[in-house]
C-alpha positions in Angstrom: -9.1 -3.5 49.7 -9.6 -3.7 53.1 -13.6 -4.6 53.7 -13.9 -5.8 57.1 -12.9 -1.7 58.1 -15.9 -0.3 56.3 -19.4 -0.2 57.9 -22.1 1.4 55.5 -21.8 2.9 52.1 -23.0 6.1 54.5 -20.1 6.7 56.7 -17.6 8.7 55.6 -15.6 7.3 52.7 -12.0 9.7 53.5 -11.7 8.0 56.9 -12.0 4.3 55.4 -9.3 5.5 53.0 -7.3 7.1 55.5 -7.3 3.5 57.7 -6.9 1.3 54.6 -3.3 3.6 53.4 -2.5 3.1 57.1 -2.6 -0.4 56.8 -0.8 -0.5 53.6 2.1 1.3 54.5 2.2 -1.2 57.9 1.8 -3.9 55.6 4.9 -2.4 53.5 6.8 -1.8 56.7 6.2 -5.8 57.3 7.6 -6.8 54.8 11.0 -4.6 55.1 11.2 -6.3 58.5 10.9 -9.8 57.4 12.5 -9.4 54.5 15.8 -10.4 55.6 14.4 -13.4 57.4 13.8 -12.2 60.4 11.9 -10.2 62.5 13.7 -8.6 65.2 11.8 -7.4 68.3 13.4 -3.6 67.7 11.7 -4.5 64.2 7.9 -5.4 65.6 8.7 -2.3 67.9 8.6 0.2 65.4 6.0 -1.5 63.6 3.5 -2.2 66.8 4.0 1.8 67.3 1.9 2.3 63.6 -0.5 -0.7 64.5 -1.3 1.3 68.3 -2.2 4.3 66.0 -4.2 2.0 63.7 -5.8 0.1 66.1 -7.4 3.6 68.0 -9.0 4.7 64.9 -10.5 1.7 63.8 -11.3 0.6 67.2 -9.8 -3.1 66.8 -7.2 -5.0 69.1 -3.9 -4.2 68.2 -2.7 -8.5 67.8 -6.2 -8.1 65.8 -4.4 -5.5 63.0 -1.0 -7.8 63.2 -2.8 -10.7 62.6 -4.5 -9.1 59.4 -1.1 -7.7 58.0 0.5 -11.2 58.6 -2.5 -12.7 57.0 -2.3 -9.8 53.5 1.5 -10.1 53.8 1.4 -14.0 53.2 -1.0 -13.9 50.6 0.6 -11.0 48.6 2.2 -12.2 45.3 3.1 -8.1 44.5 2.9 -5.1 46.0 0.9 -3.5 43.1 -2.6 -2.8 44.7 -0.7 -1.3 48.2 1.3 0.6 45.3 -1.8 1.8 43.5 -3.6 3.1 46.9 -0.4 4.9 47.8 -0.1 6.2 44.5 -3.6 7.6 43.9 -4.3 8.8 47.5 -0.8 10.0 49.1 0.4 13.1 49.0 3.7 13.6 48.2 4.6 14.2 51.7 2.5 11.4 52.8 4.7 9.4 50.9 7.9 10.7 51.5 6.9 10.2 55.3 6.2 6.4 54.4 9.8 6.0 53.1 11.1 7.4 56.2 8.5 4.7 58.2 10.3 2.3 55.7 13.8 3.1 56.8 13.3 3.6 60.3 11.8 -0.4 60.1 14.6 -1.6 58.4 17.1 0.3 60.4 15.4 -1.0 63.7 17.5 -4.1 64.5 20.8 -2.2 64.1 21.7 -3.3 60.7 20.5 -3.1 57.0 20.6 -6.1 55.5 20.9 -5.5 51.6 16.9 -7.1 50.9 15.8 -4.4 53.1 17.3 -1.2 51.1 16.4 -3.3 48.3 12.9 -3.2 49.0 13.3 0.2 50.2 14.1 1.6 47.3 12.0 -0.5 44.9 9.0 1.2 46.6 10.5 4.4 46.6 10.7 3.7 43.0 7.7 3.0 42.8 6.0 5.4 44.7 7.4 8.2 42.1 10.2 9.1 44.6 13.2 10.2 43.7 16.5 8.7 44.8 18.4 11.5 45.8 15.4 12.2 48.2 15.6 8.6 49.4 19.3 8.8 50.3 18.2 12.1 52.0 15.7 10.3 54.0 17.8 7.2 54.3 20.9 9.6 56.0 18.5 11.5 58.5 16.9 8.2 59.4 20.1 6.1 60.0 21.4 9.2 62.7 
């Protein structure tokens, strides 16, 4: 999905993979934090903190890897190919960790505004997770 990462069909294939689910899931956390209309700075915070550990792997400027998830994140009519990559290459733990990503975004600004869990949850669904384990997630998180 995300070409301008990948160098030659050589290099190794896992970390191009790793950096593209990275980017989805800051991508998904983008849209939790806008989702309400507005993006706090405690928002951007907790996002900037996933785009630093991005930005050291791939070796790009971290307003660089914004600028690319504004760019996907205005162009996105679904969330079905970030879906799909989560789907086929996350772990289970992987993904529960991405809900908890989720949450802590959405929780950033002091409130959850009802889009956010909305969202939340739709990619829990999504994501095969079940919504006792979100609520579990969402509790720990929100403390």
């Amino acid at each position: 999905m995300f070409n301008f990462f990948k160098k030659k069909k050589s290099d190794v294939a896992n970390k191009d993979i790793e950096f593209e689910l990275e980017l989805n899931a800051a991508i998904l956390a983008y849209e939790i934090a806008r989702s309400d209309g507005n993006i706090s700075k405690d928002e951007l915070d907790v996002l900037m903190e996933e785009i630093k550990k991005i930005s050291k792997k791939v070796n790009k400027d971290t307003s660089e890897i914004l600028k690319i998830i504004e760019i996907y994140s205005s162009k996105s009519v679904s969330f079905h190919e970030f879906i799909e990559d989560i789907n086929k290459n996350y772990s289970k733990e992987k993904k529960l960790s991405l809900i908890e990503f989720l949450w802590k975004t959405a929780y950033a600004d002091g409130s959850l505004e009802v889009n956010e869990e909305r969202l939340v949850r739709r990619i829990a669904e999504l994501i095969r997770i079940k919504p006792s384990e979100v609520l579990k997630i969402k509790s720990k998180t929100k403390t």
